[in-house]
C-alpha positions as CSV (number, residue, x, y, z in Angstrom):
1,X,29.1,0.8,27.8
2,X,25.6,1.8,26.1
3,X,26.1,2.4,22.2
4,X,23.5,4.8,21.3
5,X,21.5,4.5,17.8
6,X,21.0,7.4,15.6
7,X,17.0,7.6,14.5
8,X,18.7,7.4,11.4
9,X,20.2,3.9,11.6
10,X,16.7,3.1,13.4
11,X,15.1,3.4,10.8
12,X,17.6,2.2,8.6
13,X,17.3,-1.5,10.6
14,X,13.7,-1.4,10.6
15,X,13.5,-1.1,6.8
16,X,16.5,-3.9,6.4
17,X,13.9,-6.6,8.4
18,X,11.0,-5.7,6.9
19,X,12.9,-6.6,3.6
20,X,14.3,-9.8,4.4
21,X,10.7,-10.5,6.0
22,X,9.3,-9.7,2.4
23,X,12.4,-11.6,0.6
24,X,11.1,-14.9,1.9
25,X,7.6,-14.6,-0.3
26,X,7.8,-17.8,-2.3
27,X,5.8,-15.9,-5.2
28,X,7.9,-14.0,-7.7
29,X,6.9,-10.7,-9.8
30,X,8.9,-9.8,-13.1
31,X,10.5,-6.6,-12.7
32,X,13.2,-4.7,-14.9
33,X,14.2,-8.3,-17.2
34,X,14.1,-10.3,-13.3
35,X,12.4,-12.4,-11.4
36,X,11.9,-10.9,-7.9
37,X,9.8,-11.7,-4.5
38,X,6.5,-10.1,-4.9
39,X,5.8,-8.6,-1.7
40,X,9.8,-7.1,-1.9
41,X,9.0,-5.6,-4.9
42,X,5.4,-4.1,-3.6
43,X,7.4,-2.4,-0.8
44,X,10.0,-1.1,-2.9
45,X,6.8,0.3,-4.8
46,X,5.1,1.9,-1.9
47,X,8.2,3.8,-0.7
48,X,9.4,5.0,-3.8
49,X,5.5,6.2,-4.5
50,X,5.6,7.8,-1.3
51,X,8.4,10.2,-1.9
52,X,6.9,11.2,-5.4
53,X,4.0,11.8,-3.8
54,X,4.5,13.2,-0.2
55,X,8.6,13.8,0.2
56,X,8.2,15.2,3.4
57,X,6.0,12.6,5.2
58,X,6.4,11.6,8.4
59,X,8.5,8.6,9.6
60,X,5.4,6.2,11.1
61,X,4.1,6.7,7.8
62,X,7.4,6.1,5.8
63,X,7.5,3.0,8.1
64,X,3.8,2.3,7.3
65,X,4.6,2.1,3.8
66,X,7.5,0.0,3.5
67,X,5.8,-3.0,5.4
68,X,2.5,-2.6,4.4
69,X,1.9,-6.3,3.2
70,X,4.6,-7.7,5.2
71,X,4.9,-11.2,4.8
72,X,1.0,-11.3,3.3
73,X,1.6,-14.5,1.4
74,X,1.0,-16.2,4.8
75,X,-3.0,-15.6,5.4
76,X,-4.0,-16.5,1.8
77,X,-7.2,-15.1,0.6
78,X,-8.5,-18.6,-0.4
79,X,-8.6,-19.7,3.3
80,X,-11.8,-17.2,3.9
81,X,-15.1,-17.2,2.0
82,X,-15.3,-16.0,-1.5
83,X,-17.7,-13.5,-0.9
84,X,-17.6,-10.3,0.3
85,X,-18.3,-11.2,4.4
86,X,-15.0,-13.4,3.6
87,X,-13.4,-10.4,1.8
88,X,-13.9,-8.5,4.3
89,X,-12.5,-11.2,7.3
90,X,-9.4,-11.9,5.4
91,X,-8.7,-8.2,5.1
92,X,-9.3,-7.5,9.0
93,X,-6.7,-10.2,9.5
94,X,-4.4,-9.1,7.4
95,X,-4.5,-5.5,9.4
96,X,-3.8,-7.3,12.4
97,X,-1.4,-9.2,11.5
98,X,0.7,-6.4,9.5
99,X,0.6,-5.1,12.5
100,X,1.5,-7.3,15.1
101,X,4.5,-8.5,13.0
102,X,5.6,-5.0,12.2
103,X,5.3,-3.9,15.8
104,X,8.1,-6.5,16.5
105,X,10.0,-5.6,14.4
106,X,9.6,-1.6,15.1
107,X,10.2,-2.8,19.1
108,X,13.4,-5.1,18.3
109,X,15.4,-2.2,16.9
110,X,14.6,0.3,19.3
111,X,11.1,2.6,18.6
112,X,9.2,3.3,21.4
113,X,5.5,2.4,22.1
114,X,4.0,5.6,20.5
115,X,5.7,4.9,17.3
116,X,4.6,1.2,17.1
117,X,0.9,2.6,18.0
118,X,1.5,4.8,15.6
119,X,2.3,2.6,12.5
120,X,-0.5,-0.2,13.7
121,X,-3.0,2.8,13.2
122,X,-1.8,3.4,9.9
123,X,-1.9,0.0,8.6
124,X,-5.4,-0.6,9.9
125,X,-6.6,2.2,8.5
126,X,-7.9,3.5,10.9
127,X,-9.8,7.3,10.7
128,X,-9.2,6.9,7.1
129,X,-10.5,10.4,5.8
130,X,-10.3,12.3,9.1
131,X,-6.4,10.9,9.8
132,X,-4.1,12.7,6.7
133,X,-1.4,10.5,7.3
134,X,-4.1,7.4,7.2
135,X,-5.3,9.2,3.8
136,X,-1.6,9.5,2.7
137,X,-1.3,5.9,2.7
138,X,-4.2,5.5,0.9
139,X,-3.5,7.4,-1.7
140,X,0.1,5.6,-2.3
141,X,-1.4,2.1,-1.6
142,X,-4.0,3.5,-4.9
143,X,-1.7,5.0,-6.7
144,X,0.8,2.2,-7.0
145,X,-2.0,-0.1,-7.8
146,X,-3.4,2.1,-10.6
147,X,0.2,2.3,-12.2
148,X,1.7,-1.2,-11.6
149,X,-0.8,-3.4,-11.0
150,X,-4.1,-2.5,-12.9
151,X,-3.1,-3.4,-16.2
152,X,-2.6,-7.0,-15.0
153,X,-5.4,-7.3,-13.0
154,X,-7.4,-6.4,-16.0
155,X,-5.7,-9.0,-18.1
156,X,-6.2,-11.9,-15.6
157,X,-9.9,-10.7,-15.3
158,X,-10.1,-10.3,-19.1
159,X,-14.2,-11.5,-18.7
160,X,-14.7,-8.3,-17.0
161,X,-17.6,-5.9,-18.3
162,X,-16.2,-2.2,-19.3
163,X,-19.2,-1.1,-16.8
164,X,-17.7,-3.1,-13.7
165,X,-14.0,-2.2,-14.4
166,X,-15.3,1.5,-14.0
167,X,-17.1,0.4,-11.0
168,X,-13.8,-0.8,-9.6
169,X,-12.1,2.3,-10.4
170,X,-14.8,4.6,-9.0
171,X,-14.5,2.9,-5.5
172,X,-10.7,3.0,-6.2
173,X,-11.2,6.9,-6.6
174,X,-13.7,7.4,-3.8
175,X,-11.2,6.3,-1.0
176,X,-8.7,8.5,-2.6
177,X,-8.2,12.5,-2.1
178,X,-8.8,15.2,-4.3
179,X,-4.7,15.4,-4.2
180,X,-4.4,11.5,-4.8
181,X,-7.4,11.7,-7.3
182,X,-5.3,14.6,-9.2
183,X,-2.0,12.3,-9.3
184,X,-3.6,9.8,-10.8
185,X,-3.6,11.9,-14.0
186,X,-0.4,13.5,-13.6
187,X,1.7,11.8,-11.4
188,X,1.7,8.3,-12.4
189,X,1.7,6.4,-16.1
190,X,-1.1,4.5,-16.5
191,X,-1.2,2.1,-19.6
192,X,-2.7,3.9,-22.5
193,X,-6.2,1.7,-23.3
194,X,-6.7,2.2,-19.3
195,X,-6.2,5.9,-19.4
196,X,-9.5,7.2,-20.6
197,X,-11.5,4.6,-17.2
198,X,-9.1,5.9,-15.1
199,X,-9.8,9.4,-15.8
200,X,-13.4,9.3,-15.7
201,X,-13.1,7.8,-12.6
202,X,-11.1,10.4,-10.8
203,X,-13.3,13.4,-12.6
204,X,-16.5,11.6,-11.5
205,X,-15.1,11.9,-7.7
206,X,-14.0,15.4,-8.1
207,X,-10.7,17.3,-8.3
208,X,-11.4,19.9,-5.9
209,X,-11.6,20.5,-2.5
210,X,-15.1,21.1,-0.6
């Protein structure tokens, strides 16, 4: 007998294993009074950004999201250069292998090629700009930076000039969309001190469309 599976209860799988992927990081984030596994946490992040952001989005996309660092602690950034030819190495690995692990995941439970094409394109990025989807994805991955994890990478960079923090934040702002850019001054909370960067940031890129 063939038991069929609801897209529903698809989905619901492929979520559960990216999870218990993410539940094996070895590095812990405090969250809510608890210790939890960083890139668990980051996932629960990017989903729950995503529906404040873009309820309606597609399901590649809500896939995208939830496994969007899957398992990163395994291709440490201390194994490439520390430059930015390294940077930029360690990140094209990264893509791949987000990828490659999601896919088999996506194909274990039951999606169908064009779906697992589907998310790999998202995760690398790629058409970023032309792709709304792509650009949806961007704009979470940014937003949930800006709002959870700026104000400590400020802190553990506490050496940093104001003029190269902004510098961060304008290239933050300049992948972003004129809706992602507008979010990040009324969607989000941003810690107070960081506020007044953040919004010069997102007015320097511009709030409205071309």
């Amino acid at each position: 007998m063939v038991i069929m599976i609801s897209d529903r209860e698809r989905f619901e799988r492929a979520r559960a294993r990216f999870d218990a992927a993410n539940a094996e990081d070895p590095n812990r984030e405090s969250a809510d009074g608890r210790e939890r596994p960083k890139e668990l946490l980051y996932a629960e992040r990017m989903t729950a950004m995503l529906e404040r952001f873009a309820p309606d989005a597609s399901e590649p996309l809500r896939l995208a999201a939830r496994c969007q660092h899957i398992q990163r602690w395994k291709i440490p950034r201390a194994e490439y250069t520390m430059d930015r030819i390294g940077y930029l190495q360690w990140r094209k690995q990264l893509q791949k292998f987000h990828a490659d692990l999601a896919g088999g995941i996506l194909r274990d439970v039951g999606y169908d090629g064009a779906t697992i094409t589907r998310v790999a394109s998202l995760l690398k990025k790629e058409d970023l700009k032309a792709d709304a989807d792509v650009q949806t994805l961007e704009d979470v991955i940014d937003l949930v930076f800006l709002e959870n994890y700026l104000a400590a990478f400020v802190s553990a960079h506490g050496t940093y000039e104001a003029t190269k923090l902004q510098d961060i934040l304008d290239k933050t702002a300049k992948k972003m969309s004129v809706r992602g850019r507008a979010a990040a001054l009324t969607l989000i909370e941003v810690p107070a001190p960081l506020r007044p960067a953040v919004h010069a940031a997102m007015i320097a890129q511009g709030l409205e469309g071309p």
